[in-house]
C-alpha positions, -999 to +999 in steps of 0.1 A: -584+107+110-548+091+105-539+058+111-510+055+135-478+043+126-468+005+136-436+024+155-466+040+173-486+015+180-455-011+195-447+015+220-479+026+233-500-009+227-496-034+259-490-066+261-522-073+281-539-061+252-526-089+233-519-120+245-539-152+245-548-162+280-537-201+275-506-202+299-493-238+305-481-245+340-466-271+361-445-278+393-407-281+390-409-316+405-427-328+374-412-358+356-398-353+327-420-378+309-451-358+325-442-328+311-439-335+279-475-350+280-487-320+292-468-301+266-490-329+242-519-327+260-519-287+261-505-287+219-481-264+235-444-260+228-433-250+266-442-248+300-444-224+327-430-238+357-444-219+390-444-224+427-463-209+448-476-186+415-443-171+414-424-184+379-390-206+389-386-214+354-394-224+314-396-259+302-395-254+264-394-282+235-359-270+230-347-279+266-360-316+257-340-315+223-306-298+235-304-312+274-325-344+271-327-365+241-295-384+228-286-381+261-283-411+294-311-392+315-339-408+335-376-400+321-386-398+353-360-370+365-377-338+375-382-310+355-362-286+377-328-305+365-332-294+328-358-261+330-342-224+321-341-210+356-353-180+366-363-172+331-364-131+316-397-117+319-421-088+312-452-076+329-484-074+306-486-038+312-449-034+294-454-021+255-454-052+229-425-035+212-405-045+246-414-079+242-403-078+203-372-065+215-364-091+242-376-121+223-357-115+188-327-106+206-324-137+228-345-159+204-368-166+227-404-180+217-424-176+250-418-153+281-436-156+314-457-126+322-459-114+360-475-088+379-462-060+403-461-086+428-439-115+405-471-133+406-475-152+373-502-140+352-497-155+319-473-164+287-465-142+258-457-164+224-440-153+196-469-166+174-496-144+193-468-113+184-467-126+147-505-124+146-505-090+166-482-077+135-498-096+104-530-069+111-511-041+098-504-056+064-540-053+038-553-083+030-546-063-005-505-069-006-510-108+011-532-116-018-508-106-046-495-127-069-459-125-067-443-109-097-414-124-108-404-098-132-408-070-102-376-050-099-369-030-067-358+007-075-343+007-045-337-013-009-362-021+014-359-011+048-358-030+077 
């Protein structure tokens, strides 16, 4: 019995199938100063914000770098002031080959998952789909030493 390709498996395995069920959520009327401790707290590098189970937005380590520090803002200012709004997202039933799609092409690093209903129902990180994607190379080619004498014949795809 054949293996099947990785072109195979990124269209017809699920996101469901893969994903870590951490999801970090908060209220968009969080402080900024209390998100970031959760972010701490939770070793995480973004938050889910949600009302009512329904995602409003992402509060990601990036928003506090490129719309907070250096800047004249209020620790205490909500959330909801500097979060992406109304953020892309994918259902876990979508094919993980959608989400590689959708994150490298807007460089994202987490996207909400919601149901049929928009109900939230978890986070998809780039480092789960790294993982998901480091199983199809042998532990034979990632303990190689390199050769630095190795000369391609020809270009890799890719």
């Amino acid at each position: 019995m054949t293996k099947p390709s990785v072109e195979t498996l990124l269209k017809e395995k699920k996101i469901y199938q893969v994903i870590n069920p951490k999801c970090v959520t908060t209220h968009p009327d969080v402080s900024i100063k209390q998100a970031i401790n959760v972010m701490q707290e939770n070793k995480s590098g973004y938050i889910v914000v949600a009302e009512h189970n329904q995602c409003v937005g992402m509060f990601t380590e990036t928003d506090v770098v490129r719309k907070i520090l250096g800047k004249d803002v209020s620790w205490n200012a909500p959330i909801r002031d500097f979060m992406t709004k109304n953020p892309s997202v994918l259902s876990p039933n979508d094919p993980v080959g959608k989400a590689i799609e959708l994150m490298g092409d807007n460089r994202f690093y987490h996207v909400p998952l919601v149901d049929a209903n928009g109900n939230l129902s978890g986070v998809l990180s780039v480092r789960t789909l790294i993982r998901f994607l480091a199983e199809f190379y042998p532990t034979e080619v990632f303990n190689l030493p390199p050769d630095p004498n190795q000369v391609m014949t020809q270009p890799e795809g890719g």
